[in-house]
C-alpha positions as CSV (number, residue, x, y, z in Angstrom):
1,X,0.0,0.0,0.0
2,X,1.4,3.8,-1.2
3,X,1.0,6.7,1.1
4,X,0.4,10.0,-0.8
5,X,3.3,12.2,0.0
6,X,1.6,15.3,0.7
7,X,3.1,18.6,-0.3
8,X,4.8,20.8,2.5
9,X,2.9,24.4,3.1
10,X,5.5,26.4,2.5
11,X,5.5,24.2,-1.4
12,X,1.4,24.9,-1.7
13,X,1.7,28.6,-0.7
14,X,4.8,28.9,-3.2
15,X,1.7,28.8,-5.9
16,X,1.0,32.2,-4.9
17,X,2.6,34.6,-6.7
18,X,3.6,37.8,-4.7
19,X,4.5,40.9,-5.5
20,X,8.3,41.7,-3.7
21,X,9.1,44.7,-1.8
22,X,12.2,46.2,0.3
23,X,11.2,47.9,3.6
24,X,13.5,50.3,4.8
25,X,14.3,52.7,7.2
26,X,17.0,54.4,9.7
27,X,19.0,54.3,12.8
28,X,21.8,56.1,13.9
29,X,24.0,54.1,12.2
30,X,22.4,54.5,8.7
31,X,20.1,53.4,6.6
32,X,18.7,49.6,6.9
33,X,16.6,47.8,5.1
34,X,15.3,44.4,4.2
35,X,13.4,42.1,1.6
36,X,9.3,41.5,2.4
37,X,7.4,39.4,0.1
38,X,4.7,40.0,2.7
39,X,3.1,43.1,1.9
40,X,-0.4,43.7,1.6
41,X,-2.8,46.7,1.4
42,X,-5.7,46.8,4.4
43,X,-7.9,49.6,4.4
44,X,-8.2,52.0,1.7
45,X,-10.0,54.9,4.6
46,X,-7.4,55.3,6.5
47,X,-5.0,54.6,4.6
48,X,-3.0,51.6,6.1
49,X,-1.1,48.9,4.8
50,X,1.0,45.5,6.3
51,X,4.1,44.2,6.5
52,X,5.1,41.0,8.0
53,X,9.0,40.9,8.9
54,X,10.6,37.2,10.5
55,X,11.0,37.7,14.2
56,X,14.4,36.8,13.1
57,X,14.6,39.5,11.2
58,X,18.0,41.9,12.6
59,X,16.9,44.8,10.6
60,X,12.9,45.4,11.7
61,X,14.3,45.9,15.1
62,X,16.3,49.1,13.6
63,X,13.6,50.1,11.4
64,X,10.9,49.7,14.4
65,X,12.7,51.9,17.2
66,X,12.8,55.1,14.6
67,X,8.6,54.4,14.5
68,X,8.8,55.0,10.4
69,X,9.3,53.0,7.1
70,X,9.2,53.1,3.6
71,X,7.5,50.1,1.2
72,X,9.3,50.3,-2.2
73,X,7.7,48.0,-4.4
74,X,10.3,46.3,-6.9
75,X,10.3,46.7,-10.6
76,X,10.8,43.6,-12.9
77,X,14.4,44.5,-13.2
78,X,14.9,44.4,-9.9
79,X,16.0,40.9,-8.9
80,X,19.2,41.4,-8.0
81,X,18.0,44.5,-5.4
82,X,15.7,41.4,-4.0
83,X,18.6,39.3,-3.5
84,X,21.1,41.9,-1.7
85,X,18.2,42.7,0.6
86,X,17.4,39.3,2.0
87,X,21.5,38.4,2.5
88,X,22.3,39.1,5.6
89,X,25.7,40.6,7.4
90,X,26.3,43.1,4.1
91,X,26.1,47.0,3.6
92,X,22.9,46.1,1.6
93,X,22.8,50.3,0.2
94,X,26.6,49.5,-0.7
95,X,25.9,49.3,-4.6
96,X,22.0,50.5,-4.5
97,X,21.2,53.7,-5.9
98,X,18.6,55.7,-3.5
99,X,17.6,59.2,-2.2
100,X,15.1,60.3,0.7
101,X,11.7,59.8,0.6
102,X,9.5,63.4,1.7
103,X,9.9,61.8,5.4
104,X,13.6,61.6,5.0
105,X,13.7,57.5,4.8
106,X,15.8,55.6,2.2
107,X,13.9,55.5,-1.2
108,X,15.3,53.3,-4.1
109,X,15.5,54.5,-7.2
110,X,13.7,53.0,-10.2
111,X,10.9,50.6,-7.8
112,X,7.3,51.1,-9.1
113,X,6.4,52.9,-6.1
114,X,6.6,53.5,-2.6
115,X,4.7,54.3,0.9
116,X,6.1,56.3,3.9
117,X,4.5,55.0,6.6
118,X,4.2,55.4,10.4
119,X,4.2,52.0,12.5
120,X,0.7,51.9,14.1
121,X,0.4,48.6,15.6
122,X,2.8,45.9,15.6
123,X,1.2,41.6,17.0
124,X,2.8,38.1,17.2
125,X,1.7,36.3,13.9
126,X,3.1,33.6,14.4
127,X,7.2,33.4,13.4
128,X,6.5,36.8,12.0
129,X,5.4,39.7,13.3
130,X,2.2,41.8,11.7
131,X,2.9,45.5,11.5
132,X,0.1,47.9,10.5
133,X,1.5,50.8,9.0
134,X,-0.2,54.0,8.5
135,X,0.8,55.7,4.9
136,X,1.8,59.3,5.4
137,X,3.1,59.4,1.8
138,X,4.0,57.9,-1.0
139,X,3.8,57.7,-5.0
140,X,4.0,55.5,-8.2
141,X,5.8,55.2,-11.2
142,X,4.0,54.9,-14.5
143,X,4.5,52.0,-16.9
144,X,6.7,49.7,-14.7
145,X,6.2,46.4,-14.2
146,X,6.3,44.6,-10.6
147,X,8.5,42.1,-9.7
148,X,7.0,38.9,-8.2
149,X,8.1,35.8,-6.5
150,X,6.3,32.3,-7.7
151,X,7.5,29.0,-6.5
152,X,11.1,29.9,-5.4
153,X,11.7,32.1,-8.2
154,X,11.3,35.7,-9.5
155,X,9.2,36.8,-12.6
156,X,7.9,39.9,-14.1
157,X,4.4,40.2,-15.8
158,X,4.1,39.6,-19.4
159,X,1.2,41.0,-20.9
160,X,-0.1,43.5,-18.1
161,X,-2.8,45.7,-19.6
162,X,-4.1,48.3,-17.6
163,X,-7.8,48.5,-16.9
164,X,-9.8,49.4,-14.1
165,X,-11.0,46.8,-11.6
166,X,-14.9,46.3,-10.9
């Protein structure tokens, strides 16, 4: 008799393609920032979004204790931005061109847009945390592409047509 080897969760929720974004922010030793795949919008009025960094994360800690960040949302070109990001132990604005956001925090050049945002609330999920962020700013690029992140991989979006949504 065969047991079904069922997939692992991390392999089903790899089916979800997500957009990619780098959260940053400062301390007094600089600017920090980090890689966040989890990202989502939550309410439109007030305007609020979420972020879920590991609560092994070294950099939230920095970001958090300033009480501000910035969501830049990666363009399709953006890959290698992703990767620096997510390695740990490296000047990660080394080789990344960037200026100040209205707020002052670290902006990178070239995303397809970006949020300023206050922390509101931060609660345990889990082995992330869930940080509500209230957007005090922010702005878009036109015709860019995102970059996303589907089953261990990154992709852009081939055939994006713009149209409103219902």
């Amino acid at each position: 008799m065969h047991t079904k080897q069922l997939p692992s969760f991390r392999d089903v929720l790899g089916h979800f393609a997500s957009g990619v974004t780098v959260v940053t922010g400062t301390d007094e030793h600089g600017p920090v920032g980090f890689t966040c795949q989890s990202f989502s919008s939550l309410s439109l009025d007030p305007p609020q979004i979420i972020v879920l960094p590991g609560r092994s994360s070294t950099s939230w800690p920095r970001i958090a204790a300033g009480g501000r960040f910035c969501v830049n949302i990666l363009a399709d070109h953006q890959g290698d931005i992703s990767t620096t990001f997510a390695t740990p132990g490296i000047d990660k604005f080394a080789d990344v061109a960037w200026t100040r956001s209205p707020s002052g925090l670290p902006r990178l050049d070239e995303t397809c847009a970006w949020l300023d945002c206050t922390v509101a609330e931060v609660h345990p999920g889990g082995d992330h945390r869930i940080v509500i962020g209230a957007v005090d700013d922010l702005g878009a690029t036109l015709h860019t592409r995102p970059l996303l992140f589907h089953r261990g991989h990154y992709a852009g979006m081939t055939g994006l047509r713009h149209r409103p949504a219902r």
